[in-house]
Each structure stands twice: as structure tokens, then as C-alpha cells.
Steps between C-alpha positions, in 0.01 A plus 500: 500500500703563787662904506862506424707569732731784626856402543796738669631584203192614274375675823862702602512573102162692459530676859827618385361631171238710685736628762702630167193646303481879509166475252133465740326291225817290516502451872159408565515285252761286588349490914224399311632192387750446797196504754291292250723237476589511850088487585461202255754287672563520834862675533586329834479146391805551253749670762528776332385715846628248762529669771235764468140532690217462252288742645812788497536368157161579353453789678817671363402439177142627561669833598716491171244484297306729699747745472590449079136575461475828687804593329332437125181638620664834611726523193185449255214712768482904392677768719280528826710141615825684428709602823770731299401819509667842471642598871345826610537771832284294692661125443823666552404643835314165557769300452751692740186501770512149492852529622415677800503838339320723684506798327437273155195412755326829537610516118289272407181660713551817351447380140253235588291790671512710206522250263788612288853336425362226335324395822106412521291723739492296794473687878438146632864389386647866575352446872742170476779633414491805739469259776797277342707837533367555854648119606868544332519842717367451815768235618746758388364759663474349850890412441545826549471665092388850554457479047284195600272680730482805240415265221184356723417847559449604117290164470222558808491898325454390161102566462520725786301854419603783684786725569608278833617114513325218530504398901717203468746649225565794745610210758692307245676881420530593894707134493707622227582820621650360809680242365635727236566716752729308719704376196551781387672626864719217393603626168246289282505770174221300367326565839597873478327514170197323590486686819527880326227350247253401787561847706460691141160304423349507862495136481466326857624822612456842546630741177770650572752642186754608747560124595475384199745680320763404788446116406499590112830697552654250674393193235596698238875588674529111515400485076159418529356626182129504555543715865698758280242519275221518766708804638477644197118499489521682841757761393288572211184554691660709759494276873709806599280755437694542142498317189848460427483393150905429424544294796201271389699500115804370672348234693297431212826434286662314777204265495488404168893470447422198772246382285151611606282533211240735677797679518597527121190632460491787787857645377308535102230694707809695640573606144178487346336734743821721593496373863835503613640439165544770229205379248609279268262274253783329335634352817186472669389257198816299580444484878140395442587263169704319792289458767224348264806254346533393871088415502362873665187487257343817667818704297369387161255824502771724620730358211201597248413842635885610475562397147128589406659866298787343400483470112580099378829606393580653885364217661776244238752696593424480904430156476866433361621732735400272744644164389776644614416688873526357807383643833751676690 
């Protein structure tokens, strides 16, 4: 008996149907019977694909079919086939370092070297990334990026051991302290601060406080909230022979009114440990209560250890207290 035929109409009618179907079962079934009765008669001998090469033909609908039946076999195979997935530190970072993040970049090392973040201990991939973060700086730092050259420097010194620098980040720092150096002669603040921060640290330089504090002083004139708060640490520990405790508060403050969360936390040490601030727990809980709102996890402790005598009704009544503060 000779197979009956496929005409336009019958044929546009069931592709049409399965284009429509939202059910699987549905769907395959009705290929099914499209591509059967398209296989039992030969489709181009009725004109319904004039026009169309034969061999394009089949081997679209191969890769339909292919496809439908990965899709039923992943919807019906247990979990391991799955790709959803909660997200996690480590795809987060990964996911920005495939952007051309470098920082997400060393990121990703760090976790994948200790394993943590939801990232598998892997030193082989860390080693990848590291060198991923070494490629998006280095163009940047020959264009003349003295943060660049600083950024390559904490990579080559990352497994160094020793109190001294690795030999090639003490180049990449030398770099960076010159060209941080002359920008900063041209009134770069950012090249002030990162100037004070490399004569404070003895990085690709000699130590030297003195010089330090005059680039600090002069980025934190222009509003640069980190160099006030770096002037604060060297206040505090006395670069003039003197710790000079109230000065340090008052940078301190003017640091975290521009935002610095470090900051927040140093002026609750101010009134926590009565350095040039009269003790005070209360606002020292608020200071600190704000810097770890802003992300500064290291004042979580500090926020326990001042309310730790504080009976449960105290601590209510602070806490309401400090719906209502605001840093000033």
C-alpha cells in the first residue's frame, strides 16, 4: 500500500500545533508524527518545501529533535544535570572577573586557595586567575598608572616570607613611587595619598613619616578621606615625638563624615577607649553600629564587647536610641 501523503495544509497545521504546545509529552509527540509523515513520503515531491536544500532540510530537523530530547532528558535526569544553583562569594567574584575585573580576579585566587566562599580548593585555578589579574594591570601600568604598578606589586609579594619585598614587587613599587610622585607635584590628591601611603610603609622607598605626613596633609586639605584618616594613625602613634591623641579624634571624625568606614570605626575607639574623646559606650556603640551597617566586619567584636554589661533592657533602649542618631 503506498504511504499517504503529506499535503501543505496537514503539514503547516500540526507544525503550528507544536510551535503552540507548552506541555513536553505534547510536543514530542506531535514532531513525532510531523517527521514521520514527512519520512514516509518524501516532503519535496508535493511542494510543500520548494525552494529549500534537502540536505539543510534534514539536518535542521536532526538538530530539533536533537535538541527536544536533551531538553526531556534533563527535565526527567536527577539534580547533578541541573545548572541553577544558589549564587555564592565565589560565582559572584567569578562572574565580575570575567568582565575584566581584576580585583574580582585575585578574588577568586584567594578563596580558591583556601577553599572557602563556596569555591573548591584549587591552587592550579588560583595560579590562573592571579596571572589573569597580572594581564588586565600591566598594560595599565606601562600607561603610566602608578595604582597599576602598586597592584602588581601586592601580587609578586603575595607568598613572599620575610619582613622585605619580593625583588620584582619592590621594582613595580620604586615605579609607583615615582610616578605618584610627579603627579602629585601636579596636584593629583589621589597621587598625594598614594604617595604619603608608600613613604609611611617604606614601600619602593625609604620610610620616612616626616614626608609622609606632608602628602597626607595635603590630600586630606583637598577632602581626601582615607589620607585624613592615615594622618590620624600617625598622630596617634606619635611621628612627632608625641602622641597627640585629639588631633587623631578630629581627623578621625572628619574621615568618616566623608564616608570612610575604617573611619567609623576609629572615632568608636576614640570613645570606647577615652582617646581623644571623653569615654562614652553609648556613642561609641553608635559609631561602631555604623561602620559595620556600611560593611566594616572587624567592628562587630567591638559592638559586642561595649554592650557586653549592658543589661537587655539597656541595650533596647540604646538600640532605639539609635534609630534615630546620625553621625555628626
Amino acid at each position: 500500500m503506498k504511504p499517504r501523503s503529506c499535503g501543505k495544509t496537514e503539514t503547516a497545521h500540526i507544525w503550528f500545533s507544536a510551535f503552540l504546545s507548552f506541555r513536553l509529552r505534547k510536543s514530542i509527540e506531535i514532531c513525532g508524527r510531523t517527521c514521520l509523515a514527512c519520512l514516509m513520503s518524501d516532503p519535496f515531491t508535493h511542494g510543500v518545501f520548494d525552494g529549500v536544500n534537502p540536505v539543510l532540510f534534514y539536518a535542521g530537523l536532526t538538530i530539533v529533535l536533537v535538541i527536544t530530547l536533551w531538553l526531556a532528558i534533563r527535565d526527567l535526569w536527577p539534580k547533578r544535570l541541573q545548572h541553577s544553583r544558589p549564587s555564592s562569594k565565589y560565582l559572584w567574584a567569578r562572574k565580575q572577573a570575567r568582565k575584566g575585573n581584576a580585583k574580582a580576579c585575585i578574588d577568586c585566587a584567594d578563596m580558591l586557595e583556601k577553599g572557602n566562599g563556596g569555591a573548591p580548593h584549587n591552587p592550579g585555578l588560583a595560579r590562573h586567575y592571579v596571572m589573569r589579574a597580572l594581564n588586565i594591570y600591566r598594560p595599565l601600568a606601562w600607561a603610566g598608572s602608578g595604582y597599576a604598578w602598586i597592584k602588581m606589586a601586592e601580587i609578586y609579594n603575595r607568598h613572599h616570607n620575610g619582613h622585605d619585598f619580593d625583588d620584582l614587587a619592590d621594582r613595580a613599587y620604586h615605579r609607583a613611587w615615582k610616578i605618584h610622585v610627579r603627579q602629585a607635584a601636579k596636584g593629583d590628591v589621589d597621587a598625594m595619598a598614594y604617595a604619603g601611603y608608600q613613604y609611611r610603609y617604606g614601600m619602593g622607598v625609604i620610610a620616612d613619616l616626616d614626608r609622609a605626613a606632608a602628602y597626607l596633609e595635603d590630600a586630606a586639605e583637598a577632602g581626601h578621606a582615607a589620607s585624613m584618616r592615615s594622618l590620624g594613625d600617625l598622630y596617634l602613634m606619635g611621628f612627632k615625638g608625641k602622641p597627640d591623641p585629639v588631633r587623631a579624634a578630629q581627623l578621625y571624625r572628619q574621615a568618616a563624615l566623608k564616608g570612610d568606614t575604617e573611619a567609623l570605626e576609629r572615632v568608636g575607639d576614640s570613645y570606647f577607649g577615652n582617646a581623644g574623646e571623653t569615654n562614652n559606650r553609648e556613642l561609641a556603640y553608635f559609631w561602631y553600629a555604623r561602620a559595620l551597617q556600611k560593611g566594616r566586619e572587624a567592628a562587630r567584636a567591638k559592638l559586642c564587647r561595649v554592650s557586653e554589661n549592658w543589661t537587655p533592657k539597656q541595650l533596647r533602649e540604646v538600640q532605639d536610641r539609635l534609630q534615630t542618631w546620625a553621625p555628626a
